[in-house]
N, C-alpha and C positions, 0 to 999 in steps of 0.2 A: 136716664132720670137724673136731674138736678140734683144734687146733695143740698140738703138746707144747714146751714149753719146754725147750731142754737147753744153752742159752748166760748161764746165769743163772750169780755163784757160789756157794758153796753157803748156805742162808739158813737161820738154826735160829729156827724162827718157835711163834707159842703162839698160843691163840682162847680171847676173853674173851667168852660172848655164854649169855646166860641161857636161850635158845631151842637146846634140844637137836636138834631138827632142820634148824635152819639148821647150826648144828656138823658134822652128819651129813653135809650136803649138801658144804657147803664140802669140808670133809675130801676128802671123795670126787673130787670135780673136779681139785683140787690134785697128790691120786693120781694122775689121767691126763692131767692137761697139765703137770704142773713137775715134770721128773727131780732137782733143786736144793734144794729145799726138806724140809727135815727137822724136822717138827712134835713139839715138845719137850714136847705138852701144854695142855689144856685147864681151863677152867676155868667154871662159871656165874654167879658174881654180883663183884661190887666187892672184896669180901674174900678171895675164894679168887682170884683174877685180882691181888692185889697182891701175894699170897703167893707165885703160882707163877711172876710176873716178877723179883720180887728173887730168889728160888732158880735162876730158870734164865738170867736174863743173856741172852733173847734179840734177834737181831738186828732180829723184826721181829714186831706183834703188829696180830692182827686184833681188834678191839676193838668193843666193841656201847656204845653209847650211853646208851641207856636200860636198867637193869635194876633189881628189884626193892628193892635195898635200895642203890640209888645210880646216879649215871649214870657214863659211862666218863673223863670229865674228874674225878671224885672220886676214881675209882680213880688217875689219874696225880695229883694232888695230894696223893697219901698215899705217892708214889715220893721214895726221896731222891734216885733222879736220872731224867732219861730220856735214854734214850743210844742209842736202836732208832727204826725205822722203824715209823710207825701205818697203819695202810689202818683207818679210822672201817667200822661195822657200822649204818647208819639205818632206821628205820623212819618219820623225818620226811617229808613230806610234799613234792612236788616243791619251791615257795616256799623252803622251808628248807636245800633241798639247794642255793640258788644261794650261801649262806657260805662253800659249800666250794670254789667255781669256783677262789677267788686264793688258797689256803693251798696251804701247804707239802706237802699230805694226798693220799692219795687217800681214797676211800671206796665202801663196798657197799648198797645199797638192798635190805630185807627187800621179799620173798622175792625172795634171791637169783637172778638170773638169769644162765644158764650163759655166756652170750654176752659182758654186761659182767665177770664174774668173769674170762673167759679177758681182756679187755684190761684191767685191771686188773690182771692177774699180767705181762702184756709189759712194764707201765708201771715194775714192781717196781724195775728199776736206775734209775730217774730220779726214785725218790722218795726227798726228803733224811732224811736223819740227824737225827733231834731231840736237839740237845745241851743246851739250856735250855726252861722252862716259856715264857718269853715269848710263842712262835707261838702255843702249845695255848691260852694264857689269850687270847689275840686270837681267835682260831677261838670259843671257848668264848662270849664277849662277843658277838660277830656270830651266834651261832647262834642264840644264846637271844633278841636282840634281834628275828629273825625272827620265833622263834616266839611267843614275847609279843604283839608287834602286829600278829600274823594276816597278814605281807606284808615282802615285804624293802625297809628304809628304811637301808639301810647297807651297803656293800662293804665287803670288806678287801684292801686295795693294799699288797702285799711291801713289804717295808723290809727294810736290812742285816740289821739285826738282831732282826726280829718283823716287823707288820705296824701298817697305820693302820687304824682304822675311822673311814669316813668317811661323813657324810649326805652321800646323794644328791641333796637339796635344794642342797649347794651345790656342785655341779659344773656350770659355764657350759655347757662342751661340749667335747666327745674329737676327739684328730683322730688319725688314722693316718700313722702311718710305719715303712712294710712291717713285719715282724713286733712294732715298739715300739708303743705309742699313749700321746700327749700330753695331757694329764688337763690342764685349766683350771678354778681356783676363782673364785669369788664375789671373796673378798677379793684376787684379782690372783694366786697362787700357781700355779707349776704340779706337775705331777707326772710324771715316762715311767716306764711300766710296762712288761713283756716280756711283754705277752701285746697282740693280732690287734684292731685294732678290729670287726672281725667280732665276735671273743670279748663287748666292750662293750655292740655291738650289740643281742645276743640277749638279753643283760642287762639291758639296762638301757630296753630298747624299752617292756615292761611295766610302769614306771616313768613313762613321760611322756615319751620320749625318741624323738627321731628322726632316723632318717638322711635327710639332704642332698646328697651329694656322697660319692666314693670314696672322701673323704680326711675327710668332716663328719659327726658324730653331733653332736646340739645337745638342749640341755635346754629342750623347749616352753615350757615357765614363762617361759625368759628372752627368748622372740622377741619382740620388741614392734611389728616392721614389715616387710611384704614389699611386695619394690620390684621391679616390672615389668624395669626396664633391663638389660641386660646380660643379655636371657636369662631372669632370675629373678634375685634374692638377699633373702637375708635380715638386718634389722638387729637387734643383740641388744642388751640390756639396757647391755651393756659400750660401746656406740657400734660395736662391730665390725661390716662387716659379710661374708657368705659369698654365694658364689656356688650355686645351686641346678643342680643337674643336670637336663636332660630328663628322666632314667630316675625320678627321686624327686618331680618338682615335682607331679604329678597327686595325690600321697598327701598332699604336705606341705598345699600348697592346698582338699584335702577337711577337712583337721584343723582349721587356722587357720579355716575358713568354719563351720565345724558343728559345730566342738569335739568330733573324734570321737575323745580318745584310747584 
């Protein structure tokens, strides 16, 4: 059964997406799970979607990415402002959808599916307000940097006021503390993020990355010695060195020997 939403307030929202039956479908879902939501309008490509947002002021737009005569960041680049909440529309490929893990955004993956669409409408009050272009152009930067080099070679970590894109070549290794995790650079820098190093985990694992410890995600590149004592540990690049967990040493020790990442 559909969960209906009726704790929402009220949201006057628009759909920017050049595929008429994605439209259809959304539309439709919206009807039978969000009592709250009052759809101002539709539109198909970059030009009619810039038109029917300055006319209609609203609070929150579903937006398609790619469309015929432009993608959905030219559309907001031709905004004199953006002041609404975006949920992205992609048909990018899972790889490219990891740019969107740390923005501001939600987003929907063509062809929609009923299941993410209803948690992505629960998510609706906890996604921020876009009051300047800075986040979009960060998001925009990171997304196309995916897609360009067939794999993701850059995150983007929240900042006050936008985000950083950062190569994931120079991240030493993450370490967790309970829902924050502590980001360490090459050059000595570090960074806390509010998101799970679980979150990092899944990320950044297909990257070269691996977990050690409850508390240790570490960048393979920078291991340079494993040391029996104490159980296990590892020494890194930095002279640091971490302790290994029973539950991880059989994975890490297969990698380091066979180089299977």
């Amino acid at each position: 059964m559909i969960p209906y939403y009726t704790n929402l307030t009220m949201v006057k929202a628009v759909i920017v997406d050049d595929d008429s039956i994605s439209r259809m479908v959304l539309k439709e879902i919206l009807r039978k799970t969000v009592g709250n939501i009052e759809m101002l309008g539709e539109a198909s490509s970059v030009e009619e979607g810039a038109i029917l947002i300055e006319r209609e002021n609203p609070d929150l737009v579903f937006l398609d990415i790619s469309m015929p005569d432009g993608t959905g960041f030219d559309l907001l680049d031709r905004l004199k402002k953006i002041d609404f909440k975006i949920i992205f529309i992609t048909a990018y490929s899972e790889y490219a959808i990891k740019a969107f893990k740390y923005s501001a955004f939600d987003y929907l993956v063509k062809p929609i599916n009923v299941e993410e669409l209803v948690k992505t409408i629960g998510r609706i009050p906890r996604i921020k307000k876009i009051e300047t272009k800075v986040a979009v152009n960060a998001l925009k930067a990171n997304l196309m940097s995916h897609v360009e080099q067939g794999g993701a070679k850059t995150i983007a970590l929240p900042e006050l006021n936008g985000f950083a894109i950062i190569a994931v070549d120079k991240i030493i290794r993450c370490e967790g503390l309970r829902n924050y995790t502590r980001i360490l650079f090459r050059e000595g820098d570090e960074k806390i993020v509010s998101r799970t190093l679980l979150e990092f985990e899944n990320l950044l694992t297909p990257l070269g990355f691996i977990r050690i410890h409850r508390s240790h995600l570490v960048n393979m590149a920078n291991v340079v010695r494993y040391i029996k004592a104490k159980g296990g540990m590892v020494e890194l690049r930095t002279g640091e060195q971490l302790k290994v967990s029973p539950k991880y040493k059989d994975d890490l020790l297969n990698k380091l020997l066979y180089n299977k990442l």
